[in-house]
N, C-alpha and C positions, 0 to 999 in steps of 0.2 A: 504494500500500500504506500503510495506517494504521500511526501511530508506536505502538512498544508502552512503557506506564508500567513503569518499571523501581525497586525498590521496599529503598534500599540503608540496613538500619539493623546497628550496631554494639550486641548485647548482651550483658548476660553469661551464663555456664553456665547460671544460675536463670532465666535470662527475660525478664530488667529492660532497656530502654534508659537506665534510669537511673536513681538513686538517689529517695527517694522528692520530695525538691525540687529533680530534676532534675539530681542529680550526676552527672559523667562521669570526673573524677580518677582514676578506680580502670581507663578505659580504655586512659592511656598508657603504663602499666607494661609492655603485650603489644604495643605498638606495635614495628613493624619496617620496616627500610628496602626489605625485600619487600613489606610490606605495603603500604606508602603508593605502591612502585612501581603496584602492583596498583589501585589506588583512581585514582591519576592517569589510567592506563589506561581506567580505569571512565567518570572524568567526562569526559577528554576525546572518549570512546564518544557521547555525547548532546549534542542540539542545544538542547537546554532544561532548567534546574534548575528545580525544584520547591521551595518552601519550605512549611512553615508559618510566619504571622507572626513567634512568637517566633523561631524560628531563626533566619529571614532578620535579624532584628533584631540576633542576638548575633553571626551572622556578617559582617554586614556593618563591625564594625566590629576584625575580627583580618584579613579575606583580602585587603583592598586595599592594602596594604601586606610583607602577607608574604612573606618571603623565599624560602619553602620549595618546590621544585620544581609541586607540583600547583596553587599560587596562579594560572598562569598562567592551566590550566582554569577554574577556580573565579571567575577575573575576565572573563574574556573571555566566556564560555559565558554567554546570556541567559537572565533570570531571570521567575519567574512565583513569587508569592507569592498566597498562600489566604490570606485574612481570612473569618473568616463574615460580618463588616458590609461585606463589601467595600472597604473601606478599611485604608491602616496608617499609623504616624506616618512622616513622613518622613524619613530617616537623614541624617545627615553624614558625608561622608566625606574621612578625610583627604586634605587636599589636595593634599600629596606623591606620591601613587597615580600611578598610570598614567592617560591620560586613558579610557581605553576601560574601566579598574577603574571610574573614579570614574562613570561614563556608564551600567555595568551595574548597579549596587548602586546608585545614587539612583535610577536606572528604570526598576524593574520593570513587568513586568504586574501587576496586580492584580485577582485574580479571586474568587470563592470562596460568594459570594452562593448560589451554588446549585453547590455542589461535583460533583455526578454532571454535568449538562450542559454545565458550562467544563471539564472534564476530557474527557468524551464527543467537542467540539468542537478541543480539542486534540491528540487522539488521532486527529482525522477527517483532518489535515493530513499528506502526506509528509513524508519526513525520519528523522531518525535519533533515538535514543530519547529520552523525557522523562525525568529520572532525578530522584527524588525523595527526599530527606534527610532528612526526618522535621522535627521533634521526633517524640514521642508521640502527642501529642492529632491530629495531621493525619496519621501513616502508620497511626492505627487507623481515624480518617475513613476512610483508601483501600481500608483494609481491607473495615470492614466495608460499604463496598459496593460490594463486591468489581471494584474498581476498578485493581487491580495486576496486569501481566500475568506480572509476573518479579520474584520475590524472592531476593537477597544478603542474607544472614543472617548477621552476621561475630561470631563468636563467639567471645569474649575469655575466657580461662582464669582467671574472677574468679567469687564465688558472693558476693552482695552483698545476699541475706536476704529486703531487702524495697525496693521502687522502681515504677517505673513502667513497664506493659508496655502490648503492641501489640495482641498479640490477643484483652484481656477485654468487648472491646464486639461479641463475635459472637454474633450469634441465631441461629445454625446452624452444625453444625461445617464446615468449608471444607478440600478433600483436595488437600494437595500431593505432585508427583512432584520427586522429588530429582535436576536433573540434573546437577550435577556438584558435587565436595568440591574443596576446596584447602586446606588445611595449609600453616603457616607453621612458622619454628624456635623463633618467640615462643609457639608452645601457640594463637595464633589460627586458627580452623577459619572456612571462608567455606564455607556451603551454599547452595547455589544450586537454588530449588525454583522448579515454574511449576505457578500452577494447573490443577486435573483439572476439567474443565469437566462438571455433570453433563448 
């Protein structure tokens, strides 16, 4: 059985994954210790993290070190990063890490040259889900072609005007079924939609 992309971004009420240079400050206000339960849960769920470059970039240098419960996923779990040139700079990572943090986050996969068919390819593998973090620029890639089987939608009780969204690079509108809500006490709603195939 083929691995299903699993497609997990944080936005606000208005629609933004982020501010319009990419800000997210305005996400940890609704943060909760359910929530992040819930997220742990999520990434330890999948056998592969998904990046796009820049993320991979900004994250590789807060999670190999971090304290906080869900780092353990976030280091251990093997990583694949999308570049369009196929290539990215290569990271350093604190040396103090775990060796298996330091070993996933300097290397990755790197795939991205032709985004439908290394994803196509990796989805062809058994195993348990690919779960992919976005930024913006590569979860509207997955989007728009139409490459996510399963979207977490987690949506922060913030209205942030104007930023950066997911779904403005569709040439056709794309029909989601809603299967299941989750509500937090922090006002965060996770919706959990899977495409309606036509």
């Amino acid at each position: 059985m083929s691995k299903e992309l699993i497609l997990k971004m944080s936005m606000s009420i208005d629609g933004f994954v982020g501010g319009p240079n990419g800000e997210t400050d305005w996400l940890f206000r609704s943060m909760s210790d359910a929530g992040r339960e819930w997220t742990t849960e999520l990434i330890g769920s999948a056998s592969l993290q998904a990046f796009g470059r820049k993320s991979y970039e900004s994250m590789a240098a807060f999670w190999p070190t971090s304290p906080i419960p869900m780092a353990k996923h976030m280091n251990e779990i093997p990583k694949v990063v999308f570049s369009r040139s196929g290539q990215i700079t290569p990271v350093v990572v604190d040396p103090s890490a775990d060796a298996l943090a330091i070993e996933t986050w300097q290397n990755p996969i790197v795939l991205g040259a032709d985004l439908v068919t290394d994803i196509q390819r990796l989805k062809a593998e058994d195993g348990k889900p690919i779960l992919a973090h976005g930024g913006a620029g590569f979860a509207s890639s997955l989007i728009a072609a139409n490459l996510v089987d399963l979207f977490h939608l987690v949506v922060h009780p913030d209205a942030i005007g104007r930023g950066l969204p997911i779904f403005a690079g569709l040439e056709k509108p794309i029909q989601l079924k809603l299967e299941d809500v989750k509500q937090f006490e922090s006002g965060v709603v996770v919706n959990t939609y899977r495409p309606v195939q036509a």
